[in-house]
PDB file of the backbone (N, CA, C, O) and the ligand in Angstrom, with CONECT records:
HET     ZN  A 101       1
ATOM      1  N   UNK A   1      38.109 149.240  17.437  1.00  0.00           N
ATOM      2  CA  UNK A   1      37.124 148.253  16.964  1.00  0.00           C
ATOM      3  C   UNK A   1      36.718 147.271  18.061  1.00  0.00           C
ATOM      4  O   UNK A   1      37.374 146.451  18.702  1.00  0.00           O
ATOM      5  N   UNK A   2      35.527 147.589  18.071  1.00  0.00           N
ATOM      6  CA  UNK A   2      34.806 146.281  19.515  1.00  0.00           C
ATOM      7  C   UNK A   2      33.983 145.162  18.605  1.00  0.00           C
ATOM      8  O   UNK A   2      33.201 145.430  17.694  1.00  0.00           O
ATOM      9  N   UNK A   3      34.354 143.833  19.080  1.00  0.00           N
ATOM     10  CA  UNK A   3      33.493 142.363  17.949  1.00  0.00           C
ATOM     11  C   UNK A   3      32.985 142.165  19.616  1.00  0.00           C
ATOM     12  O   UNK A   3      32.119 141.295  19.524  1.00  0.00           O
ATOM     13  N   UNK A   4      33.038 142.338  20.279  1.00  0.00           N
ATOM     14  CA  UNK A   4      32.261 142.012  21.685  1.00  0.00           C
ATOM     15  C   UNK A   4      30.515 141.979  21.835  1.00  0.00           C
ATOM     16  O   UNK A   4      29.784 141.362  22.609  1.00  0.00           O
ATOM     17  N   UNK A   5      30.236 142.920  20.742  1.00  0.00           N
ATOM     18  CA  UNK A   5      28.824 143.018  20.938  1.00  0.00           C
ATOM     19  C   UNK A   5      27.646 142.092  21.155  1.00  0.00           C
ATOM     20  O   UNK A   5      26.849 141.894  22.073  1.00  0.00           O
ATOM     21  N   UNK A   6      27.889 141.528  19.751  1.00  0.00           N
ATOM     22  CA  UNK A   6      26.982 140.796  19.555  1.00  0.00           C
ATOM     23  C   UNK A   6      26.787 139.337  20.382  1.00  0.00           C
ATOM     24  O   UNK A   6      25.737 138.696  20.342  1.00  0.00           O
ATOM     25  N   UNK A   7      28.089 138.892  21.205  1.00  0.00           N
ATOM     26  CA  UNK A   7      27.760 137.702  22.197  1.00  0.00           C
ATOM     27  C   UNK A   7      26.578 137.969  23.440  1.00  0.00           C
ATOM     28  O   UNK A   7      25.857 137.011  23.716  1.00  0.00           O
ATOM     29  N   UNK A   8      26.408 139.099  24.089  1.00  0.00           N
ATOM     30  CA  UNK A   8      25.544 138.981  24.734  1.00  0.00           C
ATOM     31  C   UNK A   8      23.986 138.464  24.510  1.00  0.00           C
ATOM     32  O   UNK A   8      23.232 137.809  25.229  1.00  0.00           O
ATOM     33  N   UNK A   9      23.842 139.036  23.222  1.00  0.00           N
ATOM     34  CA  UNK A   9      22.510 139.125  22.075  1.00  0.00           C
ATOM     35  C   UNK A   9      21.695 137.550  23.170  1.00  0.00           C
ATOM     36  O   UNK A   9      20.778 137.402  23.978  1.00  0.00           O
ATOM     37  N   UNK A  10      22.888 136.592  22.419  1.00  0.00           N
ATOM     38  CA  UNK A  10      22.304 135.015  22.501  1.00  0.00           C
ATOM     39  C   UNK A  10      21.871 134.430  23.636  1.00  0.00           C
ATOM     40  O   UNK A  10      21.341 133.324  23.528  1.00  0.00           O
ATOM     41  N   UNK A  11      22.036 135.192  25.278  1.00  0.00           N
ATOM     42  CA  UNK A  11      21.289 134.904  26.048  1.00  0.00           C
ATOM     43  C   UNK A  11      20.233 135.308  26.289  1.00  0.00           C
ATOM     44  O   UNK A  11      19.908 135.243  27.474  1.00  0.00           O
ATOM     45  N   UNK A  12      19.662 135.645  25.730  1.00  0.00           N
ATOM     46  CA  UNK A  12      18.203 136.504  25.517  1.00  0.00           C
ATOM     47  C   UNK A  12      17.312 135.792  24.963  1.00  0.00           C
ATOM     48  O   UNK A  12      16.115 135.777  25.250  1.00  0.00           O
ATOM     49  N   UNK A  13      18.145 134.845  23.715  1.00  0.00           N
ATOM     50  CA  UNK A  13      17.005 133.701  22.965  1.00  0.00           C
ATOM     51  C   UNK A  13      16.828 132.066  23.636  1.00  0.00           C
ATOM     52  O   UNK A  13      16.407 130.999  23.187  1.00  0.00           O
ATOM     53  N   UNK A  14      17.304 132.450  24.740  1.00  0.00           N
ATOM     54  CA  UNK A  14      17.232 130.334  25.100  1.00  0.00           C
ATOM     55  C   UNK A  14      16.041 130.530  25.061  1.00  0.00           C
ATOM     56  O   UNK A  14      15.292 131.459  25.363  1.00  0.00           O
ATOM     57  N   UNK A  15      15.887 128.998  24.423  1.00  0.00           N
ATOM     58  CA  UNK A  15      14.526 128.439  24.745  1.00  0.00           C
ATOM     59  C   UNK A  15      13.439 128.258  25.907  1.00  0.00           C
ATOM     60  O   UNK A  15      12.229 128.033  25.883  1.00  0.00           O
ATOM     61  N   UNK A  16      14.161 128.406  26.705  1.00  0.00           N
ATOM     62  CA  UNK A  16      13.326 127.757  28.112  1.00  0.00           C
ATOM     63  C   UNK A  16      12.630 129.416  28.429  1.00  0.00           C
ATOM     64  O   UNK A  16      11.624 129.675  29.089  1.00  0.00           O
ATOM     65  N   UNK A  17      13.344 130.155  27.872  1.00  0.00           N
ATOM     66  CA  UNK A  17      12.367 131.556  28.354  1.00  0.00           C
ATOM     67  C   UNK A  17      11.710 132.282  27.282  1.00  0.00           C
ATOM     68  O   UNK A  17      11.389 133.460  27.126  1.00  0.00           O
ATOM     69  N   UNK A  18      11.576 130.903  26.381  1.00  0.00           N
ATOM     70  CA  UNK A  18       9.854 131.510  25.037  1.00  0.00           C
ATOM     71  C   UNK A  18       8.887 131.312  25.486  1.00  0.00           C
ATOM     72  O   UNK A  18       8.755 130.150  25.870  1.00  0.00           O
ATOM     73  N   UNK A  19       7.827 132.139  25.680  1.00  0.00           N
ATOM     74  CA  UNK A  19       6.767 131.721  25.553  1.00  0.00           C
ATOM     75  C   UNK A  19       6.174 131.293  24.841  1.00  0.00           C
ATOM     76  O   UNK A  19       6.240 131.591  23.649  1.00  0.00           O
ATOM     77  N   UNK A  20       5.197 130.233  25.449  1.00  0.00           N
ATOM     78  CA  UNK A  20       4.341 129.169  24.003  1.00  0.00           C
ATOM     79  C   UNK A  20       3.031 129.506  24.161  1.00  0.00           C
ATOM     80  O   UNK A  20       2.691 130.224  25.102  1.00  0.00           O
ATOM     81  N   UNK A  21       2.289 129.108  23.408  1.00  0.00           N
ATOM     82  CA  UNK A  21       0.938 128.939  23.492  1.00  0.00           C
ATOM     83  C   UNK A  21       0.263 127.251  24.380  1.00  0.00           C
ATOM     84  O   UNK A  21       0.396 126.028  24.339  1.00  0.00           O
ATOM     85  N   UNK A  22      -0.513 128.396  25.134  1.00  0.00           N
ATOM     86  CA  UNK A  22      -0.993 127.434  26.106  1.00  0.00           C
ATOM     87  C   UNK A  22      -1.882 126.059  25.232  1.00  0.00           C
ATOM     88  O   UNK A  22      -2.706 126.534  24.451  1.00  0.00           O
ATOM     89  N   UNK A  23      -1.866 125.036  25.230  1.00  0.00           N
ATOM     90  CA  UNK A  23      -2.589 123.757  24.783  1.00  0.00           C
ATOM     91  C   UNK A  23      -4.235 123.893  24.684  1.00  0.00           C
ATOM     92  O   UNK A  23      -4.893 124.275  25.651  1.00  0.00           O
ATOM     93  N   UNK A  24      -4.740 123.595  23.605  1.00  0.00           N
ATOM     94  CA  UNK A  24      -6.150 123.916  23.635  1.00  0.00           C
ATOM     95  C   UNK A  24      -6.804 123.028  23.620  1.00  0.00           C
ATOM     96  O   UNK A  24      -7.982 123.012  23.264  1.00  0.00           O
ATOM     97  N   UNK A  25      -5.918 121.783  24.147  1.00  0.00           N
ATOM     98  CA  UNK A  25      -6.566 120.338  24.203  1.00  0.00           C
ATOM     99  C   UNK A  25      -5.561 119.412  24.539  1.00  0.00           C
ATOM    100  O   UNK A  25      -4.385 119.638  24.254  1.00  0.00           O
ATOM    101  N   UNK A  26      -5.988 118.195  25.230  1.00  0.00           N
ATOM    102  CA  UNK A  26      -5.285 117.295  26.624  1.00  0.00           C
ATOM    103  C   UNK A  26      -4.740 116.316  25.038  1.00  0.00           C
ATOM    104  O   UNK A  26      -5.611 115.997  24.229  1.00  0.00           O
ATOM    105  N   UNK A  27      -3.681 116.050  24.860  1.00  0.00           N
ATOM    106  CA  UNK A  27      -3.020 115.086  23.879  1.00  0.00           C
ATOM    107  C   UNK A  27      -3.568 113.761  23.713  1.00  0.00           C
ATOM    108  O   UNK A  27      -3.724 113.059  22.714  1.00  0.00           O
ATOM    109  N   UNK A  28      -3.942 113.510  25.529  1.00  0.00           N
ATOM    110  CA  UNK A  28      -4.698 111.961  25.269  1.00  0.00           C
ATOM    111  C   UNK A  28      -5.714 111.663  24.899  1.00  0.00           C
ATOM    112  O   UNK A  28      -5.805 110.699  24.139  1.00  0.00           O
ATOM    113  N   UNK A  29      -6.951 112.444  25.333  1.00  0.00           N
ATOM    114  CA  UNK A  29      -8.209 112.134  25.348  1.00  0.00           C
ATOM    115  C   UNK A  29      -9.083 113.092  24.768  1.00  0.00           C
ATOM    116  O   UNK A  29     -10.274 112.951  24.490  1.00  0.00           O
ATOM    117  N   UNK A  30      -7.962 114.615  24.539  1.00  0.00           N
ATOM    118  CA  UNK A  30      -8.623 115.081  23.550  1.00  0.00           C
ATOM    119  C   UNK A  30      -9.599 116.199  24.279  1.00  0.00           C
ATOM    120  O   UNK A  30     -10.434 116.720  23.539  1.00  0.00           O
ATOM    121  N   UNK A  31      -9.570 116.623  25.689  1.00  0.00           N
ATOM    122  CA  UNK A  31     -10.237 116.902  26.469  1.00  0.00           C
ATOM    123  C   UNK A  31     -10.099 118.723  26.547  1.00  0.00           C
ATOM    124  O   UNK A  31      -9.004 119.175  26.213  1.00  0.00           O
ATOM    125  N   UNK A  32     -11.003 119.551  26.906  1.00  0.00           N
ATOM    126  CA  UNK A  32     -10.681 120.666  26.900  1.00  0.00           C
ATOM    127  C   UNK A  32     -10.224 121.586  27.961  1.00  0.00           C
ATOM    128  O   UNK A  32      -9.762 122.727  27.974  1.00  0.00           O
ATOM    129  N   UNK A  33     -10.595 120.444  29.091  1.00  0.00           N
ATOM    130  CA  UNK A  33     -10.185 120.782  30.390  1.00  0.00           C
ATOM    131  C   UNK A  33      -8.460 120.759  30.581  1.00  0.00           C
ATOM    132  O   UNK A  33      -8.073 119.672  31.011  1.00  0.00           O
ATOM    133  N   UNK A  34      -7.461 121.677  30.359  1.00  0.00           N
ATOM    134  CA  UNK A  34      -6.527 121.495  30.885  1.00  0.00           C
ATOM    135  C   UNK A  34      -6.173 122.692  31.327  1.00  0.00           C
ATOM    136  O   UNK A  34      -6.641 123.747  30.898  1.00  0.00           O
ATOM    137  N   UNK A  35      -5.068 122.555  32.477  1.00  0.00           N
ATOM    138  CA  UNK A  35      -4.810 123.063  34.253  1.00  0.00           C
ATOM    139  C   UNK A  35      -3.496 123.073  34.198  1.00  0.00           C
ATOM    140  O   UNK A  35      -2.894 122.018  34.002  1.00  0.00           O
ATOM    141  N   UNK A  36      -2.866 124.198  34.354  1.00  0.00           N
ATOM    142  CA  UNK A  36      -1.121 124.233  35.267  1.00  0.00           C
ATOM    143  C   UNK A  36      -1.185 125.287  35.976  1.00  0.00           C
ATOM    144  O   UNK A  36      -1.799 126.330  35.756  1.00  0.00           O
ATOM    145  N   UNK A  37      -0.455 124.958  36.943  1.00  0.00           N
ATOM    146  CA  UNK A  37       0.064 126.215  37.968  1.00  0.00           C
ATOM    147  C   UNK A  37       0.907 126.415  37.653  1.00  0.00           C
ATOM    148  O   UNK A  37       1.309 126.901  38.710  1.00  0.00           O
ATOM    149  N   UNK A  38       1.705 126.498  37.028  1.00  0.00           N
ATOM    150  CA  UNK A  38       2.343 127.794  36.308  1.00  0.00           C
ATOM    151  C   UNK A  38       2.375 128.711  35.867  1.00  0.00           C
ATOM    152  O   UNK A  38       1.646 128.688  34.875  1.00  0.00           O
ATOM    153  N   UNK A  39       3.070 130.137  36.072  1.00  0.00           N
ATOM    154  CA  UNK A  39       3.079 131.429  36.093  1.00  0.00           C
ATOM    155  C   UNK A  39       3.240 131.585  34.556  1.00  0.00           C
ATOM    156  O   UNK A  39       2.360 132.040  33.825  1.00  0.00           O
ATOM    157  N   UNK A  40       4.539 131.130  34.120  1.00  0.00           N
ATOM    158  CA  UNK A  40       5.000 131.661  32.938  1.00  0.00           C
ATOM    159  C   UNK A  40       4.897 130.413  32.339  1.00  0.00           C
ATOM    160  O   UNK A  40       5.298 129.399  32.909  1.00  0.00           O
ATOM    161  N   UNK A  41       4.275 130.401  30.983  1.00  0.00           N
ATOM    162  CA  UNK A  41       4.368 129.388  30.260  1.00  0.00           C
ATOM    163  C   UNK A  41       5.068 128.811  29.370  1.00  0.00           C
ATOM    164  O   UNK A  41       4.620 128.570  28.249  1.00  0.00           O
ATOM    165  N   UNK A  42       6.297 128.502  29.760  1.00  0.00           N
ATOM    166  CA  UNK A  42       7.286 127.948  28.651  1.00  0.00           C
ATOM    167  C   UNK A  42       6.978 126.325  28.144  1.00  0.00           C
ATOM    168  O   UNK A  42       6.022 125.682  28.576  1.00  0.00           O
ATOM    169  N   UNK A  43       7.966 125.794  27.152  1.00  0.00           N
ATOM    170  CA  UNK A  43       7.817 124.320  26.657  1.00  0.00           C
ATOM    171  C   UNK A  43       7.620 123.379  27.411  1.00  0.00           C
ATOM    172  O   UNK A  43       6.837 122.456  27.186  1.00  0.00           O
ATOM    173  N   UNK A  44       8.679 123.584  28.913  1.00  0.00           N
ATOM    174  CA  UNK A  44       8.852 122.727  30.230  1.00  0.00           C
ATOM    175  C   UNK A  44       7.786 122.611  31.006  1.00  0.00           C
ATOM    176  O   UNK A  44       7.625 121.626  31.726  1.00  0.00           O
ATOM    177  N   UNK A  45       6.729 123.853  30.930  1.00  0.00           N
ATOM    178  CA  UNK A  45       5.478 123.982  32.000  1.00  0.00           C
ATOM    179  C   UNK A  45       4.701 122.567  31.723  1.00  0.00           C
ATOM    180  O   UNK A  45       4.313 122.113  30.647  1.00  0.00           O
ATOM    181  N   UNK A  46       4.588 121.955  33.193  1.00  0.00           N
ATOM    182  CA  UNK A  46       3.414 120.777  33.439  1.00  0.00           C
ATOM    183  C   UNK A  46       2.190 121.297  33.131  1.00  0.00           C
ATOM    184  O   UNK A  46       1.686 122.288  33.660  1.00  0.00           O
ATOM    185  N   UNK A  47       1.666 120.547  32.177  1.00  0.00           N
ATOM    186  CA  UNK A  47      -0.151 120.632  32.056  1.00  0.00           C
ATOM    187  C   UNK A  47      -0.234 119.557  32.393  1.00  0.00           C
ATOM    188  O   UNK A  47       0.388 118.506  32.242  1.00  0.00           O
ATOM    189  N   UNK A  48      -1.732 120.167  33.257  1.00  0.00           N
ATOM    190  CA  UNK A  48      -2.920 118.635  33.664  1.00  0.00           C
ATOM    191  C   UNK A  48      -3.979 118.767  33.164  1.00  0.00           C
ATOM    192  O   UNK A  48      -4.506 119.875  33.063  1.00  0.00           O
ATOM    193  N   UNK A  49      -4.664 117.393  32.634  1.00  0.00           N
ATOM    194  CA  UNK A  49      -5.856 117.542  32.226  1.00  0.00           C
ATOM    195  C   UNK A  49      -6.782 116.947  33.412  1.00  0.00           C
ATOM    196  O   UNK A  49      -6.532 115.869  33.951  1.00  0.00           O
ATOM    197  N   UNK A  50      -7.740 117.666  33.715  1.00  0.00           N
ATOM    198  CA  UNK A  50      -8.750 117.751  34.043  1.00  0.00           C
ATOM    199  C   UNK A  50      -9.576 116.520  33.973  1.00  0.00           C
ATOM    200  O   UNK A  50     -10.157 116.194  35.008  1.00  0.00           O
ATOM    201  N   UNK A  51      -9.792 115.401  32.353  1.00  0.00           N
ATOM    202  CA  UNK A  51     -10.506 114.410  32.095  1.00  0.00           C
ATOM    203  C   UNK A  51     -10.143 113.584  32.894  1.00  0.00           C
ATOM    204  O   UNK A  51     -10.667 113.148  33.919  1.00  0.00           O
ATOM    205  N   UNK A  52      -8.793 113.279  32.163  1.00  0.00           N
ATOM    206  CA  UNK A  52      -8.315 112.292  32.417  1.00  0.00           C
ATOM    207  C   UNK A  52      -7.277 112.044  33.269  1.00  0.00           C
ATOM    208  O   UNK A  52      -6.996 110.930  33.710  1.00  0.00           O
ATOM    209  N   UNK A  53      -6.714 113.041  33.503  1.00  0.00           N
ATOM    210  CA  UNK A  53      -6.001 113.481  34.836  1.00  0.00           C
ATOM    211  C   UNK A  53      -4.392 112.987  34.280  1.00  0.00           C
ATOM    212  O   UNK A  53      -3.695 112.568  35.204  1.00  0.00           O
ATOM    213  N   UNK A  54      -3.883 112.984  33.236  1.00  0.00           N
ATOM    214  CA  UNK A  54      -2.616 113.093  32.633  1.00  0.00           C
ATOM    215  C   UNK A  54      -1.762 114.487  32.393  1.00  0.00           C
ATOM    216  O   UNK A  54      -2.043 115.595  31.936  1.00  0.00           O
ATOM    217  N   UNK A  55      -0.459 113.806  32.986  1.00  0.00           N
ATOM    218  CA  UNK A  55       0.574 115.196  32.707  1.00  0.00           C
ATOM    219  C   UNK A  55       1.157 114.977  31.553  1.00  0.00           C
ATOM    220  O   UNK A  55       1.415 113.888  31.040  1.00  0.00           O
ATOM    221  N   UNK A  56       1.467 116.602  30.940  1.00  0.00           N
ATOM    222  CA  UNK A  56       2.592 116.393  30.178  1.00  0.00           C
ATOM    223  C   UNK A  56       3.289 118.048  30.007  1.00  0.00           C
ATOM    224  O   UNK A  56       2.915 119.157  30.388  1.00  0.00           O
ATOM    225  N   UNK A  57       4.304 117.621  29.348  1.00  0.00           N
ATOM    226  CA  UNK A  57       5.169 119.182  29.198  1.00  0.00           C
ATOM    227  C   UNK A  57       4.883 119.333  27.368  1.00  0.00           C
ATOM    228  O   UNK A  57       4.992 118.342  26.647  1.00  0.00           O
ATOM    229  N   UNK A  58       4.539 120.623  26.848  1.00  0.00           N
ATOM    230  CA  UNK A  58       4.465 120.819  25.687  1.00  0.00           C
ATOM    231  C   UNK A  58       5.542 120.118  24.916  1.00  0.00           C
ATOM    232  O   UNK A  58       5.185 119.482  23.924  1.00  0.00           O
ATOM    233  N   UNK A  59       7.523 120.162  25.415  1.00  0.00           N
ATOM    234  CA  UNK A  59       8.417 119.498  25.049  1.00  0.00           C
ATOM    235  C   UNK A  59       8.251 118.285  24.651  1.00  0.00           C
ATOM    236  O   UNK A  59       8.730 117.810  23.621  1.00  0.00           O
ATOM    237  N   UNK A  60       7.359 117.556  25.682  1.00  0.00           N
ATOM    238  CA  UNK A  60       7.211 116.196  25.763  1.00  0.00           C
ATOM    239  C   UNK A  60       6.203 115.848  24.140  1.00  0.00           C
ATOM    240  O   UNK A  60       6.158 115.001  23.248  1.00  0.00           O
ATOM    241  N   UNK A  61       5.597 116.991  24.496  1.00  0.00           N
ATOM    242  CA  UNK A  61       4.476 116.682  23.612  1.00  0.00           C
ATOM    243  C   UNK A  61       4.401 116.930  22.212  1.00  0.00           C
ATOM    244  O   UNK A  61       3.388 116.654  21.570  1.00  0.00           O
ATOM    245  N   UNK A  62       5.494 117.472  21.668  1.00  0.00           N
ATOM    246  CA  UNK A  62       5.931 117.756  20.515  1.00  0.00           C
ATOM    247  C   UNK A  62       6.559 116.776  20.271  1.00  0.00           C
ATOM    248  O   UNK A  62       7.489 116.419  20.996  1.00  0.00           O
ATOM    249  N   UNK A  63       6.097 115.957  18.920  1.00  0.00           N
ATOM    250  CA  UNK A  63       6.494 114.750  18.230  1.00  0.00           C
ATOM    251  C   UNK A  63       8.319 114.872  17.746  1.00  0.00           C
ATOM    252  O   UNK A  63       8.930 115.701  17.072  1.00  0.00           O
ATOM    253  N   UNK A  64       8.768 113.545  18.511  1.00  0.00           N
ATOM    254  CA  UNK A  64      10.263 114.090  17.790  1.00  0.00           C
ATOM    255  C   UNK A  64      10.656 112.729  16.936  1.00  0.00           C
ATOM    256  O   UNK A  64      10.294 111.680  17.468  1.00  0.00           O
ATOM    257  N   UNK A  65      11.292 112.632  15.787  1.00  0.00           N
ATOM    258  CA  UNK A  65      11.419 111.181  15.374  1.00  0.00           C
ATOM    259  C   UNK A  65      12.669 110.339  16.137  1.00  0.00           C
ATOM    260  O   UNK A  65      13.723 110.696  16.663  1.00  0.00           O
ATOM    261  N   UNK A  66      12.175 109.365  15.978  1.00  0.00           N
ATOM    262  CA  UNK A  66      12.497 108.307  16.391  1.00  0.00           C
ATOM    263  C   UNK A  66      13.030 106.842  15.945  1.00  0.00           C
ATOM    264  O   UNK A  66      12.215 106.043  15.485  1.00  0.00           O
ATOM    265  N   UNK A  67      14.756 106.395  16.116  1.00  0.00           N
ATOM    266  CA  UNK A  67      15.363 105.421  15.936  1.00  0.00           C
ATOM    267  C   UNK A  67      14.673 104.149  16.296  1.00  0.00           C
ATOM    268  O   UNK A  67      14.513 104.063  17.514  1.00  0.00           O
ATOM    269  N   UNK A  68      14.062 102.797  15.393  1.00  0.00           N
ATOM    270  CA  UNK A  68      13.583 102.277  15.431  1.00  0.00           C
ATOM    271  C   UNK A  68      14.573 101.151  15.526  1.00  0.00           C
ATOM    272  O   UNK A  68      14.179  99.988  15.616  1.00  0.00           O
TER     273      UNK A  68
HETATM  274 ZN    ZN A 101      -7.105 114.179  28.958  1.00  0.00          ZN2+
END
């Protein structure tokens, strides 16, 4: 009997190597112009917008709540 299997599975799902969907608009200004040099597009990839010339990482940009 082998239980060994299934640990490898879980390095396959980190996050940092999902692909996302690229942004179809700049968070600040709402702009359609946005730009990364980045190859592969994960959560971490820098977008620039074009308008207004602001960075952000999709991570960043996904609302998380917050201790007031
Ligand atoms: Zn913008």
């Amino acid at each position: 009997m082998t239980a060994s299997d299934s640990k490898s599975r879980k390095e396959m799902m980190s996050p940092l190597n999902e692909t996302v969907a690229r942004p179809s608009m700049c968070p600040f200004c709402g702009g359609k112009a946005v730009d990364t040099l980045a190859k592969v597009i994960t959560v971490t990839t820098y977008w620039r917008c074009r308008e207004c010339d602001k960075t952000w990482t999709i991570a960043s940009q996904t609302p998380s709540p917050r201790r007031t």
